[in-house]
C-alpha positions in Angstrom: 180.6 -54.8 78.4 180.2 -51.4 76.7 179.2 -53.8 73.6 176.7 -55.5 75.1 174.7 -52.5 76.6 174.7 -51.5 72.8 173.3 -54.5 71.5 171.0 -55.1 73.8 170.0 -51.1 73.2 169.6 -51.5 69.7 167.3 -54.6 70.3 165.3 -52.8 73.0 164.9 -49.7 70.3 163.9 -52.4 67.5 161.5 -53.9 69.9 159.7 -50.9 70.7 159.4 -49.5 66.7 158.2 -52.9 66.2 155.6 -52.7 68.6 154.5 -49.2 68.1 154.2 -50.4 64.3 151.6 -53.0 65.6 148.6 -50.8 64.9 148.4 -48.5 68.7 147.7 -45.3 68.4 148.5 -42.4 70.7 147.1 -42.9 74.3 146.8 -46.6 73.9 144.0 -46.6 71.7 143.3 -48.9 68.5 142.3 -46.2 66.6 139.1 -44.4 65.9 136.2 -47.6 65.0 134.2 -46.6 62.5 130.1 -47.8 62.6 129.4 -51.3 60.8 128.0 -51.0 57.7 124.7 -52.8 55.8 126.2 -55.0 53.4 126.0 -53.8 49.6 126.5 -55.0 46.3 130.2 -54.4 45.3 130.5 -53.5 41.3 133.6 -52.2 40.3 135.5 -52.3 43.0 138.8 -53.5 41.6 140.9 -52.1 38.8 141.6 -55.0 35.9 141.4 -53.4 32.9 143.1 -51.3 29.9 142.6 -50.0 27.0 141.2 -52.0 24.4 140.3 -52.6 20.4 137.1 -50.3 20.3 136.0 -47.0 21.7 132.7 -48.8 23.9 135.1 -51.5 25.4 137.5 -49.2 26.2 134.8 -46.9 27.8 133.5 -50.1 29.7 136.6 -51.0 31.4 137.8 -46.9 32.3 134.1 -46.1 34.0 134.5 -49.0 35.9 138.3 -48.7 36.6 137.9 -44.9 37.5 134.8 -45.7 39.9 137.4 -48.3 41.5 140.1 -45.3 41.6 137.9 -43.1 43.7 137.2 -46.2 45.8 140.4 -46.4 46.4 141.2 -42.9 46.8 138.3 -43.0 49.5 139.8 -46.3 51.3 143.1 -43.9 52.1 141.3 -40.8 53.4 139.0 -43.2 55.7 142.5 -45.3 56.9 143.9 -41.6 57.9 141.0 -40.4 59.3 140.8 -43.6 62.0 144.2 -43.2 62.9 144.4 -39.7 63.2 140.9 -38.1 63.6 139.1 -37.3 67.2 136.7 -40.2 67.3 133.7 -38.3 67.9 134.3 -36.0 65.0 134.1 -39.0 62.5 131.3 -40.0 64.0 129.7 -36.9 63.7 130.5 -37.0 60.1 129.9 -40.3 59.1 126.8 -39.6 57.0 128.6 -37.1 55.0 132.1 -39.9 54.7 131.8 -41.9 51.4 132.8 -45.3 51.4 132.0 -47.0 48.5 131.1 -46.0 44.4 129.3 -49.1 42.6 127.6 -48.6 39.4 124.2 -48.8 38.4 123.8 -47.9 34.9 125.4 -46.4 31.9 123.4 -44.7 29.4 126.4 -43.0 27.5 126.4 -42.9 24.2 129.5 -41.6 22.0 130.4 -39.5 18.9 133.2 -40.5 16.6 134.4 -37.6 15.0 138.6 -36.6 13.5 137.8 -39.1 10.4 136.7 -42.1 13.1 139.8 -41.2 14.9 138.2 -39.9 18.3 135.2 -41.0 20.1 133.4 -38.1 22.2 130.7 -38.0 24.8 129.4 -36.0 27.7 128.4 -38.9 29.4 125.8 -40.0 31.9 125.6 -42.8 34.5 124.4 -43.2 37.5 126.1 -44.8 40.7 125.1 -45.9 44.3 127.0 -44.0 47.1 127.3 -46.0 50.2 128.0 -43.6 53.1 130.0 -44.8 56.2 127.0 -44.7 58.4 125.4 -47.6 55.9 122.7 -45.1 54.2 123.2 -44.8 50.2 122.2 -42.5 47.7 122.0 -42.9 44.1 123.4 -39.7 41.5 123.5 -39.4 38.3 127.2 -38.3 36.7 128.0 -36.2 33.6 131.8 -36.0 32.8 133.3 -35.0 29.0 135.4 -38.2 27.6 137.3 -38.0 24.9 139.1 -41.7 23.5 141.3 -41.7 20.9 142.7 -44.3 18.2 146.0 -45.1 18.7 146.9 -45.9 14.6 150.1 -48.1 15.9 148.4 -50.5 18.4 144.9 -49.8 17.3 144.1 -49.4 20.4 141.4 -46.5 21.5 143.2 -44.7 24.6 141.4 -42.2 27.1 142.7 -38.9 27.2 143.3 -37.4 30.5 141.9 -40.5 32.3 141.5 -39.9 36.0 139.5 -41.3 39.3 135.6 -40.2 39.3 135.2 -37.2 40.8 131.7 -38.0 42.0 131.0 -35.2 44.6 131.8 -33.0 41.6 130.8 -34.5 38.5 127.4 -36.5 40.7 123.8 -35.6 41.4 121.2 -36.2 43.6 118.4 -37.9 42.0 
């Protein structure tokens, strides 16, 4: 008998994570809906690429794999802020909440220098930011980028690749 009541316990308590795991939030509550947004073109929105057999493709393929970093980067703060946010403060913010990078146009141009070895640039592109609330904003971004030969692969590799920093690096037209 004593087995039983533990059983069934342990299938009661395995029900009830389950269930809690089902998306409910606190108080009964699906979580904190966010406004629907005006559809948008989406350009780099997934990372694909790597590193690759000239300084320009290799630049190519990182701008649009960083923009899809800090995409992604964004897509986690938003999930965290639904679930865990007063609902009428993220509304109150949403026209301040990123929610998607896309870029518009590169005009970067790079330097090789170190004998051909390394390609430099400060570069400069501009991106659409669509806010949350559906409004978007185009800037104009200027980050340092250094790529460098790799003599074993000949391959041109980034150095200190990262996501886009865009509230940082980004302008208001």
């Amino acid at each position: 008998m004593k087995r039983f009541a533990l059983v069934a316990a342990l299938v009661l308590a395995v029900s009830v994570t389950l269930a809690a795991c089902g998306g409910a939030v606190a108080g009964g509550g699906s979580g904190n809906p966010l406004p629907t947004t005006r559809p948008a073109e989406d350009v780099g929105g997934a990372a694909s690429s790597a590193a690759r057999d000239s300084y320009q493709a290799t630049w190519d393929s990182y701008l649009r794999d960083s923009i899809a970093a800090a995409n992604d980067l964004q897509r986690v703060k938003l999930s965290m802020l639904q679930r865990y946010e007063k609902p009428t403060i993220t509304v109150q913010n949403t026209g301040g909440l990123m929610k998607s990078l896309e870029l518009v146009e590169d005009r970067t141009k790079f330097n090789l220098v170190n004998q051909e070895t390394t390609a430099a640039s400060i570069t400069e592109f501009d991106i659409k930011v669509t806010f949350v609330n559906g409004d978007t904003d185009t800037r104009t971004c200027s980050v340092q980028v250094g790529i460098e030969l790799n003599p074993d692969d000949k391959l041109w590799y980034v150095l200190n690749p990262a996501a886009l920093n865009w509230d940082t690096v980004c302008r208001t037209n």
